[in-house]
C-alpha positions, -999 to 999 in steps of 0.1 A, spaced: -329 -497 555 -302 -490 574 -272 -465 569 -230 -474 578 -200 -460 579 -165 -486 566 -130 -472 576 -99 -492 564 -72 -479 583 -45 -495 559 -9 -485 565 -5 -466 538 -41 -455 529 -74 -447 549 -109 -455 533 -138 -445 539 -172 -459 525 -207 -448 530 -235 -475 525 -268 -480 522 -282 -514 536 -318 -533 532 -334 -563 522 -326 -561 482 -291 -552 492 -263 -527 495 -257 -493 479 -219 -474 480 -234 -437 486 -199 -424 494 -159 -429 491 -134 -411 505 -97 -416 512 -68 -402 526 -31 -407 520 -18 -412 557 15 -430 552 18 -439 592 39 -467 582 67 -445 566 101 -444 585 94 -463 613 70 -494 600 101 -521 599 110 -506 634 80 -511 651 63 -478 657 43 -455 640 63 -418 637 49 -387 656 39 -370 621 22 -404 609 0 -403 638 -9 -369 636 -18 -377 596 -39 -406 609 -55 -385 638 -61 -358 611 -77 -379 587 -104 -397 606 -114 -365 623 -123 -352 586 -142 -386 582 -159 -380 616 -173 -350 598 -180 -365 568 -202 -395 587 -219 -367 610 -229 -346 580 -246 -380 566 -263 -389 600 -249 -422 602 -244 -435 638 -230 -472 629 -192 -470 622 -166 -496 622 -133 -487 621 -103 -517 613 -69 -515 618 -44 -534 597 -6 -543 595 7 -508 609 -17 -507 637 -13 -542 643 24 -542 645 36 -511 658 45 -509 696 21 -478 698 -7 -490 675 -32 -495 697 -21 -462 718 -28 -442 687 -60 -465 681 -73 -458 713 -66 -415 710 -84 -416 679 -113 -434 699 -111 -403 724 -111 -378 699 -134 -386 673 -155 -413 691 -151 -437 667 -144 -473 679 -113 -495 661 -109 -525 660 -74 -538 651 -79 -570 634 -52 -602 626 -40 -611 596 -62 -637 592 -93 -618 598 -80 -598 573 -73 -622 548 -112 -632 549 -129 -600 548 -104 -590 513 -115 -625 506 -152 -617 510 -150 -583 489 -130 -601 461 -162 -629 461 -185 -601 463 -168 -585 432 -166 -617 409 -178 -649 405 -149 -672 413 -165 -704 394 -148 -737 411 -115 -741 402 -93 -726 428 -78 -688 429 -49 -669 445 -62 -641 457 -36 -615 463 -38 -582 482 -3 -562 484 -12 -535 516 20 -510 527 19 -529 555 14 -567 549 0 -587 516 -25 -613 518 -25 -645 503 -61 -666 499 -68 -696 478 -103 -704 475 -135 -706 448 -168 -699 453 -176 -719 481 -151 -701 502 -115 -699 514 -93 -731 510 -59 -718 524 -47 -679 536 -18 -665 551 -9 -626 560 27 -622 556 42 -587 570 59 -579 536 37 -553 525 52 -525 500 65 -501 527 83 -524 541 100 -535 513 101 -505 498 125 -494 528 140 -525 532 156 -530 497 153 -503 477 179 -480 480 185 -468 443 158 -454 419 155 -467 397 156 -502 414 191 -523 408 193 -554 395 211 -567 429 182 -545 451 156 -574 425 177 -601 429 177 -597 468 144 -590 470 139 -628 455 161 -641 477 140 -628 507 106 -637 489 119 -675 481 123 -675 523 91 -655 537 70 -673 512 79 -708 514 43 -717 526 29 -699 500 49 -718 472 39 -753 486 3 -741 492 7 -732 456 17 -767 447 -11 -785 466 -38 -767 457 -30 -760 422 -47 -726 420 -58 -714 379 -62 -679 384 -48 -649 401 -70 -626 414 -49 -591 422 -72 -574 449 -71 -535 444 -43 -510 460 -11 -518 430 -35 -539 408 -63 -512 400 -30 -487 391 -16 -519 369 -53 -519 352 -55 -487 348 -23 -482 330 -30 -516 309 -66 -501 302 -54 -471 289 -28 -484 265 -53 -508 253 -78 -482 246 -105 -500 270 -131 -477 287 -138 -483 321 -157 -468 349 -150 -466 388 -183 -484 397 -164 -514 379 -159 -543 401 -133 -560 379 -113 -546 350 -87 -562 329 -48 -570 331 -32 -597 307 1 -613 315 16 -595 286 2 -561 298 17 -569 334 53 -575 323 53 -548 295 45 -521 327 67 -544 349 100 -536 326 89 -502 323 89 -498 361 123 -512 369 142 -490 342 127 -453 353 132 -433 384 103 -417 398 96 -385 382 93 -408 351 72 -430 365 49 -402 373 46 -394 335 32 -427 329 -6 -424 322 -27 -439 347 2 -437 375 -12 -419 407 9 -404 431 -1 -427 462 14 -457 445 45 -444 427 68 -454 453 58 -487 464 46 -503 430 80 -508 420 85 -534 447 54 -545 450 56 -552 410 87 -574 419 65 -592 445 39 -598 420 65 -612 389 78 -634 414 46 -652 423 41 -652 382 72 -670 381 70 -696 406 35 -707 397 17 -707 362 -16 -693 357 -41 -695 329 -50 -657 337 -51 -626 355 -81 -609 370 -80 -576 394 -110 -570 416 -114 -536 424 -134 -549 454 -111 -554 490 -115 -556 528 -141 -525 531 -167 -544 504 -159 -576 525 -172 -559 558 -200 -547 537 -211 -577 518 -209 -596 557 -234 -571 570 -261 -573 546 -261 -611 546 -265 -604 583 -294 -578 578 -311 -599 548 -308 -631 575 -326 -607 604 
């Protein structure tokens, strides 16, 4: 058995996850996560702000301590969209390095794409008909069709909900001209998407955590459905998703705090991203909805204990 240590350095979010590796499989010990927000104010200019990197310096020294209190040596770190695309990304990558010891890697889009990929197929059984897996970061959202057998088509597009967020929406609540130009900008950055959308013909779509768990746990708790957080998928209808969508776009955001199941670290962006998500709905018809509560830090773990079952 073997002992390792996940971060996901998202834009918005850091995770950390504790395993527990060996030949039957994988046990979660430990989840953590910090609200770091190093895209805010400067993600659609390029650079990650003085007070985001000290939030991001700040939070992976606690998860140093957290990893040396559980004696695991074998850590990987990945960067996402912020890290990625910010002129002093890998700068602040590479003072974390020197301060906590803990080695990043800043990964593409597309490498990306396939580890959310990987957690979502760890999480569900995709069957053979084709899925859109979706995963809406701060920074960037993912977009993967593929079944069981693995990924047909993928693309990381840098429209994540910070950006949009500071992009488009100037009023709270949202406007119906800051909607109807966030379509207009969707129908253009997503014009691969749509025709992958055509070709492959895709029955299914699969939200992958972040927005998606908060739209599950809202539709869970109006429908009176129990659910736990070891879960690896929950439930979200089309009717449920546009009843919450409607409700989103109509209230500012103290109200959208009172809505049960609405967490702070998503009440600003899930108004956008919600848009996002209603546009795909509309361009492309799906026979259901399923949200996997599994993502990128699962993926990296479900890779490494094929690898250490394969040894």
């Amino acid at each position: 058995m073997t002992k390792i240590a996940i971060i996901d350095m998202g834009t918005n979010t850091f995770h950390l996850l504790l395993a527990e590796i060996s030949q039957e499989g994988y046990q979660v010990v430990f989840r953590d996560h910090e609200a770091v927000k190093i895209g805010m104010a400067g993600i659609n200019e390029g650079y990650i702000t003085a007070a985001g990197c000290e939030r991001a310096i700040r939070s992976m020294k606690k998860f140093r301590k957290t990893i040396d209190q559980n004696a695991i040596t074998r850590i990987y770190a990945f960067g996402t969209s912020a890290l990625r695309s910010a002129k002093n990304g890998a700068a602040l990558a590479q003072e974390i390095t020197s301060l906590t010891g803990i080695p990043i890697q800043i990964i593409t889009g597309d490498q990306e794409a396939d580890l959310i990929f990987a957690g979502v197929k760890a999480a569900l059984d995709l069957g053979q008909d084709a899925n859109l897996v979706m995963d809406i970061g701060a920074g960037s959202v993912e977009f993967v069709i593929g079944d069981w057998q693995g990924v047909t088509w993928k693309e990381s597009v840098e429209i994540g909900g910070q950006r949009l967020l500071e992009k488009f929406q100037q009023h709270d609540p949202i406007t119906p001209q800051e909607i109807k130009a966030l379509d207009s900008f969707f129908e253009k950055a997503l014009g691969s998407l749509q025709k992958a959308l055509e070709k492959f013909q895709p029955n299914v779509l699969i939200g992958s955590s972040g927005t998606f768990d908060t739209l599950s746990d809202i539709f869970c708790i109006r429908q009176k459905i129990p659910r736990t957080f070891e879960e690896s998928e929950t439930p979200l209808s089309h009717e449920g998703f546009y009843e919450i969508y409607q409700e989103l776009i109509r209230k500012n955001r103290n109200e959208r705090m009172q809505i049960d199941g609405m967490i702070a670290l998503r009440v600003d962006m899930i108004v956008v991203a919600c848009c996002l998500i209603r546009f795909i709905l509309e361009k492309h018809t799906f026979n259901r909805i399923r949200v996997s509560t599994y993502s990128l830090k699962e993926g990296v773990l479900a890779k490494f204990a094929d690898e250490y079952k394969n040894k």
